[in-house]
C-alpha positions in Angstrom: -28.8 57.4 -75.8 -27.8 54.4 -73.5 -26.8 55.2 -69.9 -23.3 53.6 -69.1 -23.6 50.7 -66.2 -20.2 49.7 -65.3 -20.1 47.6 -62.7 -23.5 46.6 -62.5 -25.4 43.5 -63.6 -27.8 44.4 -65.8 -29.9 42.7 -68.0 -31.6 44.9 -71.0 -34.3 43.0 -73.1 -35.9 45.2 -76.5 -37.3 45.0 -79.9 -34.7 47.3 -80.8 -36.2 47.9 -84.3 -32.7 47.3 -85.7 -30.1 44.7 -86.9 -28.2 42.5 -84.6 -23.8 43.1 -84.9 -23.2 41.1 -87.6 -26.4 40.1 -89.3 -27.1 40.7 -93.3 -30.3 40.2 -94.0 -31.5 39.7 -97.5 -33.2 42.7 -98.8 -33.5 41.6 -101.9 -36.9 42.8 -103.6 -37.8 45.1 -100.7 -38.3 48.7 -100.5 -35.0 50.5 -99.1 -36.7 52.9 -97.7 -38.3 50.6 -95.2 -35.8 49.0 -94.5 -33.3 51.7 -94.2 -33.8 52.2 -90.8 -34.4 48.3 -89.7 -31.0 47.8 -90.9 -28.8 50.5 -88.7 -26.4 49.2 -86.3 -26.1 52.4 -84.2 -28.7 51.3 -81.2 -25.7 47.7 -81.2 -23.2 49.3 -81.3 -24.2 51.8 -78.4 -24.9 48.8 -76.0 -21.6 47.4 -77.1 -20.2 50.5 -76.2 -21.3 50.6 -72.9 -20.5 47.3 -72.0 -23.7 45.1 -73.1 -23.0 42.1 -74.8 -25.6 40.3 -76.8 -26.8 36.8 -75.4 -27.8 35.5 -78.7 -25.0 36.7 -80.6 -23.7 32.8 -81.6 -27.7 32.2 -82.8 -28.7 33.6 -86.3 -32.1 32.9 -86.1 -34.5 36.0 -87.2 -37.0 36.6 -84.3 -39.0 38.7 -87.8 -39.8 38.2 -91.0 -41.9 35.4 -90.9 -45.4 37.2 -91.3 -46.0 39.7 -93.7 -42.8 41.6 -93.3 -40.2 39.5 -95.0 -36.8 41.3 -93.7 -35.7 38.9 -91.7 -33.4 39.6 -88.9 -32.8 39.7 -85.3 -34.7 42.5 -84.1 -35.9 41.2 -80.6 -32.5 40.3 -78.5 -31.4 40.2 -75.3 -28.3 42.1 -73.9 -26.2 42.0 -70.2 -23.4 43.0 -68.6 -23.6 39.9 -66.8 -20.2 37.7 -67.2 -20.8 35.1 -69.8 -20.3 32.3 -68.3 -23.4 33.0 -66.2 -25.3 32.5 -69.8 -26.2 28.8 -69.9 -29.2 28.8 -72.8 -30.5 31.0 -75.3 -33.6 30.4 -77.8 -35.9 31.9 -79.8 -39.3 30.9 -79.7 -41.4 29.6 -82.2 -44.8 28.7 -81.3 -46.2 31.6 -81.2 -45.8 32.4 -85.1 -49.9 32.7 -85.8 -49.9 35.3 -83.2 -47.1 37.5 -83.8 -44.7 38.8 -86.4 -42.4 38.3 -83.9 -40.7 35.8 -81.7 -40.1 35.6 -78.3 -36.4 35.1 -77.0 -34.9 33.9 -73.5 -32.0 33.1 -71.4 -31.1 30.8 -68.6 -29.3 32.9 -66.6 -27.3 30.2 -63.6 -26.2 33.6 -61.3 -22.3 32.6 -60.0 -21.8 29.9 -62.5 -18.0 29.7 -63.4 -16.4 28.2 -66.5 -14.7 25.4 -64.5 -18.2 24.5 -63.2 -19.3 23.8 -66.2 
């Protein structure tokens, strides 16, 4: 369960273990009962529902699936309560590939920033 933080700037980093708000991955040829629980949007949609919103949610890129485990999706993501505008960069990282199954992500978080300062 995910503890409500209105009105407080949070930021909430995980492998959450589950899909992303609006990813599909392709599970073609894969066993469903692997990927059964991978694929549930409840641990989303209970940050969403207490006021997180996901940094990366414009970026599609899989942070698994390029190991051994081919269900690709966004498992590892970063969420806030932080006003948007305060998000100026995003990425996934990729050079770690031979050491992990999965990949890093970070934000540039400019505290203050306002979207006529842009």
């Amino acid at each position: 369960m995910i503890t409500v933080h209105r009105r407080l700037d949070v930021v909430y980093m995980a492998d959450t273990n589950a899909r992303a708000i609006g990813d599909t991955p392709d599970t073609s040829g894969l066993d469903p009962n692997k990927v059964t629980k991978k694929l549930d949007l409840a641990p989303a949609k209970e940050l969403a529902a207490a006021g997180f919103h996901h940094i990366g949610h414009q970026d599609p890129t899989p942070t698994v699936g390029h190991g051994d485990d081919k269900l690709a999706y966004r498992c590892d993501r970063i969420h806030t309560t932080l006003p948007a505008e305060w998000i100026t960069g995003y990425g996934v990282e990729f050079g770690g590939d031979h050491l992990s199954d999965h990949r890093p992500v970070w934000a540039e978080i400019t505290f203050g920033q306002t979207a006529a300062g842009r």
